[in-house]
C-alpha positions in Angstrom: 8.2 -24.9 4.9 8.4 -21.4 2.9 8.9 -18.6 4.8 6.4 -16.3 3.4 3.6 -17.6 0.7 1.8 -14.9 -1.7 -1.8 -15.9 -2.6 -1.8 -13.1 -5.7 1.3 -11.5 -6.9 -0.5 -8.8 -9.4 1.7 -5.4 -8.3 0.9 -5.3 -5.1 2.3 -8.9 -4.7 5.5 -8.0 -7.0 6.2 -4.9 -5.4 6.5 -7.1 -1.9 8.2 -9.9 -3.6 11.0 -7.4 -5.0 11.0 -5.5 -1.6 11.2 -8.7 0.6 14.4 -9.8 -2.6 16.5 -6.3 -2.2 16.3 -6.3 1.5 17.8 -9.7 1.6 15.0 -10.8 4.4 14.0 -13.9 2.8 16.2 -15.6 -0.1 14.2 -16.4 -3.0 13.8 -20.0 -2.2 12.4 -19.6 1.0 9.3 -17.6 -0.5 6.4 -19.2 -3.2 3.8 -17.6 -4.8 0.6 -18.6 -6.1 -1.8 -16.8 -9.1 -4.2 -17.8 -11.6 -3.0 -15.9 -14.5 0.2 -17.8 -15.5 1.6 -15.0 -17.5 2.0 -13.4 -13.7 3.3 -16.5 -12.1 6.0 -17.3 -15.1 6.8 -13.3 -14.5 8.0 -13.4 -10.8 9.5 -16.7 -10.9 11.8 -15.5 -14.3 12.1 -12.0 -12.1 12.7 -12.9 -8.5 13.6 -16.5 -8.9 11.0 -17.7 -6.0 8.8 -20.7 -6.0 5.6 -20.8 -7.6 2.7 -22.9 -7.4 -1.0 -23.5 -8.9 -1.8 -25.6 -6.0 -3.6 -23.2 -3.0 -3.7 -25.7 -0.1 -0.2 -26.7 -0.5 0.9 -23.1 0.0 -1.2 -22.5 3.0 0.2 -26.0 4.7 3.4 -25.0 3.7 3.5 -21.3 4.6 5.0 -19.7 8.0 3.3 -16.3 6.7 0.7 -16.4 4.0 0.2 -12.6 2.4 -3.8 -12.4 0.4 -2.7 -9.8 -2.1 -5.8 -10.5 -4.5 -9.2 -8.8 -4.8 -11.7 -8.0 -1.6 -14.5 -9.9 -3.4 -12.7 -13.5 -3.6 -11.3 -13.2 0.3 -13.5 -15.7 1.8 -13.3 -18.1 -1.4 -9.9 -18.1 -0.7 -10.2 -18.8 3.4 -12.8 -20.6 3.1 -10.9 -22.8 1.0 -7.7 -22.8 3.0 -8.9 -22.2 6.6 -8.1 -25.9 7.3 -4.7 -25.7 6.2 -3.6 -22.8 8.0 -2.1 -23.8 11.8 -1.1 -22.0 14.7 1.8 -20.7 13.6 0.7 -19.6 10.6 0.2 -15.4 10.6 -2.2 -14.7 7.3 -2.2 -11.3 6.5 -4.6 -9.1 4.8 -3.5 -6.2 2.3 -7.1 -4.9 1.1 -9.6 -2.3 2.2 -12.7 -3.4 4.1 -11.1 -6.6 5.3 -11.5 -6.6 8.8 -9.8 -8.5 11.1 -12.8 -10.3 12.6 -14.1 -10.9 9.4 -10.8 -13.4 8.5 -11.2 -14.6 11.8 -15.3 -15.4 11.6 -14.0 -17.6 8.6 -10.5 -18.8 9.4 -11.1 -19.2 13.4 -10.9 -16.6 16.0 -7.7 -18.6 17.2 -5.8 -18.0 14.5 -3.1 -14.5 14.4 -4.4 -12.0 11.8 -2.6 -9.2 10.7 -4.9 -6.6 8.7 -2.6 -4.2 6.7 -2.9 -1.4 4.1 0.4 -0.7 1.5 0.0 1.4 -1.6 1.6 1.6 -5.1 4.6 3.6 -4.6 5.3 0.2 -3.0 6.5 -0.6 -6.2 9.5 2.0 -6.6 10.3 1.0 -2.8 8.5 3.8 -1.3 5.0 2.6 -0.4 3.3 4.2 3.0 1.7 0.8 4.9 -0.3 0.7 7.7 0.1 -2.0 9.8 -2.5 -3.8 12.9 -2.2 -6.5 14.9 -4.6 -8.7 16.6 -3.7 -10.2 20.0 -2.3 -13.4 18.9 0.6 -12.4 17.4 3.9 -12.4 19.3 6.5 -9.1 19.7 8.5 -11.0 18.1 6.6 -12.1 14.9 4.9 -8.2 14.6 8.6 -6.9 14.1 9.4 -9.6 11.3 6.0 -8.1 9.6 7.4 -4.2 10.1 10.5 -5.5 8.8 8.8 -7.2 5.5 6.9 -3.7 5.0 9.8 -1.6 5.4 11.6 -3.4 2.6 9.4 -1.0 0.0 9.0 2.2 2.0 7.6 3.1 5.2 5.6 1.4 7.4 3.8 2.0 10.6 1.6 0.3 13.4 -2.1 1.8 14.0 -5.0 0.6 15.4 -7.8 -1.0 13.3 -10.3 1.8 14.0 -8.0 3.8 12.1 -7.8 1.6 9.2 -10.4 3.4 7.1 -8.5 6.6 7.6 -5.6 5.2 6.1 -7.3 4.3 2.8 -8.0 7.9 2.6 -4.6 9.7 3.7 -2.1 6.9 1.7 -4.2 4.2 0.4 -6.5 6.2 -2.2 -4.1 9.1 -1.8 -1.5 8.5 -5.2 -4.4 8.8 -7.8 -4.8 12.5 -6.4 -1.3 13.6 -6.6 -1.4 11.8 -10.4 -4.5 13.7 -10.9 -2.5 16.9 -9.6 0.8 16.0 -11.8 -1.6 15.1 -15.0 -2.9 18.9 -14.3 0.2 20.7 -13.8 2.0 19.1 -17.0 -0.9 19.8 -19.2 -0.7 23.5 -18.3 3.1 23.5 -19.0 2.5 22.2 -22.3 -0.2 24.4 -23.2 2.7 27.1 -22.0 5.4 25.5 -24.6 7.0 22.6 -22.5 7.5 19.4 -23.8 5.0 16.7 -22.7 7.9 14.2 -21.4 9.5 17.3 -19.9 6.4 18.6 -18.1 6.0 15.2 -16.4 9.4 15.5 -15.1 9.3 18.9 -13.6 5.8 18.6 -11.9 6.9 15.3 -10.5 9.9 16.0 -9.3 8.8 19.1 -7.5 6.1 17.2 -5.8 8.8 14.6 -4.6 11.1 17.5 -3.1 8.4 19.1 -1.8 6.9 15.9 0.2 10.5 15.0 1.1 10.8 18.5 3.0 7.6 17.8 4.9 9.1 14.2 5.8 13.0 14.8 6.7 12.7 19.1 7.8 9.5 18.5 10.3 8.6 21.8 9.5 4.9 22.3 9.1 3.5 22.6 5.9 1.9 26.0 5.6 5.6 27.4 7.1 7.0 25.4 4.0 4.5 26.9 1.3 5.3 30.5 3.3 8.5 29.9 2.4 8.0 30.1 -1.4 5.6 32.5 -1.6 7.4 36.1 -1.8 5.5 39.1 -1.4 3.4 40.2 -4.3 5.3 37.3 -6.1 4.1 34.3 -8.4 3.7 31.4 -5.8 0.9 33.9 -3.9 -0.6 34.5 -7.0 -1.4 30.9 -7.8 -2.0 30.0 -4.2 -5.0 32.7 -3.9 -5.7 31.0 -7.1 -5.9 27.7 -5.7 -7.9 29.0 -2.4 -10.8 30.9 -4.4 -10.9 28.0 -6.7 -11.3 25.5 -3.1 -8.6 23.6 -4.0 -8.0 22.3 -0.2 -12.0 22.5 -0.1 -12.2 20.0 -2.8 -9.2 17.5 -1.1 -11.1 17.6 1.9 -14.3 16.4 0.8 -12.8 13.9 -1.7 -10.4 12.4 1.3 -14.1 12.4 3.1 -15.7 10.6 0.8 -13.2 8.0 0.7 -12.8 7.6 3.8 -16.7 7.4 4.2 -16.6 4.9 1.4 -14.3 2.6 3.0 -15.8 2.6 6.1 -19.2 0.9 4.2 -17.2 -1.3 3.0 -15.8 -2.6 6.4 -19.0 -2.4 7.9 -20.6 -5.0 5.4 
């Protein structure tokens, strides 16, 4: 019996996988993943050294935790086709938007213990945001070994599923806005002089610092942007900038529309 079984190990699955490695929770042996493109499985097992397997039912029989990291649109394919291997004991857990938690359990059996959670790609340099719910079968007990899993590549916290949709707005969705934001930012500093590989670093770096104050000062963000702008100095110049061009506008309505988005999809 494996530990923990990945049914997909694209990035979302790696990123885990190495998470779950360097945190020493599970020794490579005791996890197995599964995936159709063999380029990916020959990847993590030469990588991470863990199992791997072409065969889905055995890894659903022989899985304490089975993790779906593969596309919405094949979810019930796969439990429909494992939903008679999975026991008791076995927790499956869901990583993709608009996967409900009643949904796995209208195909998999309302008996069974569901998690439903939501990581994103910073995952992959160990600093993924993940949202985490639980349904009522799962123990104290087995919900801190999950926290623990998600914890190994970033942070990770417990909401309930009505906010679910929310979270694919505010972390889920939310990295291709700040590349957006970095992809601007660099392209004015080269049209300024800087060098392209340069400009990447600065922006990035000051976006990382900046979201690191928020995180580890608890000082509210407009005091922190006060705090830079000086008096008839630079920083307010761009700012008012930004506000007559409805730059927090625009992030509202896009965040909206996502979060709208998301909730269609979980409502299907």
């Amino acid at each position: 019996m494996y530990k923990i079984g990945f049914i997909g190990c694209g990035n979302m699955g790696k990123a885990m996988i190495g998470g779950i490695i360097n945190s020493r929770i599970y020794k490579a042996d005791e996890i197995i993943a599964l995936d159709l493109n063999e380029c990916l499985l020959s990847e993590v097992k030469g990588v991470f050294g863990i199992n791997t397997t072409r065969d889905t039912l055995y890894l659903a029989e022989n899985s304490r935790i089975i993790i779906l990291s593969v596309k919405p649109n094949i979810y019930n394919i796969i439990l429909n086709e494992i939903k008679d291997k999975i026991s008791h004991d076995t927790i499956v857990i869901s990583i993709a938007p608009g996967i409900s938690i009643k949904s796995i359990e209208d195909v998999i059996g309302s008996d069974k213990k569901v998690i439903r959670t939501m990581p994103n790609t910073p995952a992959l340099v160990n600093e993924g945001m993940s949202a985490i719910c639980i349904s009522n079968k799962v123990s104290e007990v087995e919900k801190e070994e999950v926290l623990k899993i998600y914890s190994s590549f970033g942070i990770a916290e417990i909401v309930s599923e009505k906010l679910m949709d929310c979270v694919v707005g505010v972390s889920g969705s939310s990295p291709a806005y700040v590349y957006m934001f970095i992809e601007a930012m660099a392209d004015v500093a080269v049209l300024a002089g800087m060098p392209r590989d340069k400009a990447y670093k600065f922006a990035a770096q000051s976006i990382m610092g900046s979201a690191k104050m928020v995180l580890d000062t608890g000082i509210h963000p407009a005091a922190l942007k006060d705090m830079v702008c000086s008096p008839g100095g630079t920083t307010i110049e761009a700012a008012a900038v930004l506000e007559e061009m409805g730059f927090r506008s625009s992030v509202i309505s896009a965040m909206k529309s996502c979060i709208k988005k998301s909730s269609k999809l979980t409502s299907k």
